[in-house]
C-alpha positions in Angstrom: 42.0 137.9 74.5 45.4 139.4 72.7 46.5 137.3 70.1 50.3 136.8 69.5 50.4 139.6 66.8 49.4 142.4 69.5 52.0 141.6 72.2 54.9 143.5 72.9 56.9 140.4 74.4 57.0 136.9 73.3 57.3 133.9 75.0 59.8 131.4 73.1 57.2 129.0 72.1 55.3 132.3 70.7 58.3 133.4 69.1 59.4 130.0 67.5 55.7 130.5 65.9 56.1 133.9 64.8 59.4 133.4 63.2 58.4 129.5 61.9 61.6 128.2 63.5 62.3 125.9 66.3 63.2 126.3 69.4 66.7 125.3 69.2 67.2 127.9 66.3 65.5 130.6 68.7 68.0 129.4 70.9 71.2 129.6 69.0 70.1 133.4 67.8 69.4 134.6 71.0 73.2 133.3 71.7 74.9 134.8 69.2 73.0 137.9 70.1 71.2 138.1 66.7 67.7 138.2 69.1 68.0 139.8 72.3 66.0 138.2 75.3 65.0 138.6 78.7 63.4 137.4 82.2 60.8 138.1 83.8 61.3 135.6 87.1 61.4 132.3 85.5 59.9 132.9 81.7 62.5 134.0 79.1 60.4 136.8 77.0 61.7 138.4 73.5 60.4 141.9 72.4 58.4 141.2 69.0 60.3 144.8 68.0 63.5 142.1 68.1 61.8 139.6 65.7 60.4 142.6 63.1 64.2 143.7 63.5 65.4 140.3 62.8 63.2 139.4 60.1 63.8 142.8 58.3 67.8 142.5 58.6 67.1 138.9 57.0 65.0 140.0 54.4 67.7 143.1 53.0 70.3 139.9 53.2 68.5 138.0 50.9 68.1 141.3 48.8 64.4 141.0 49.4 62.2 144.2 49.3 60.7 144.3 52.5 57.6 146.3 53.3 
């Protein structure tokens, strides 16, 4: 089985878990374009690159050291 960590696309419940944030916060970054997103027919996927991207950008905000 792949385990969330391994995927290269999220689904949004995956991704509220990955970035500990709920859905409607997904939702309101993946409006303002701060995470990209995309379908595949019906499901709404986002690249994990996108989250590491996010988190990173967050992290050098907050003047954080990030790895």
């Amino acid at each position: 089985m792949v385990t969330t960590t391994e995927r290269a696309a999220l689904s949004l419940s995956q991704a509220c878990v990955y970035l500990n944030a709920s859905r409607p916060t997904l939702y309101r970054l993946m409006n303002l374009g701060l995470i990209p997103s995309f379908h595949i027919g019906r499901r709404r996927l986002v690249l994990k690159e996108h989250l590491d991207r996010y988190i990173q950008e967050r992290l050098a905000v907050a003047g954080v050291a990030g790895g």
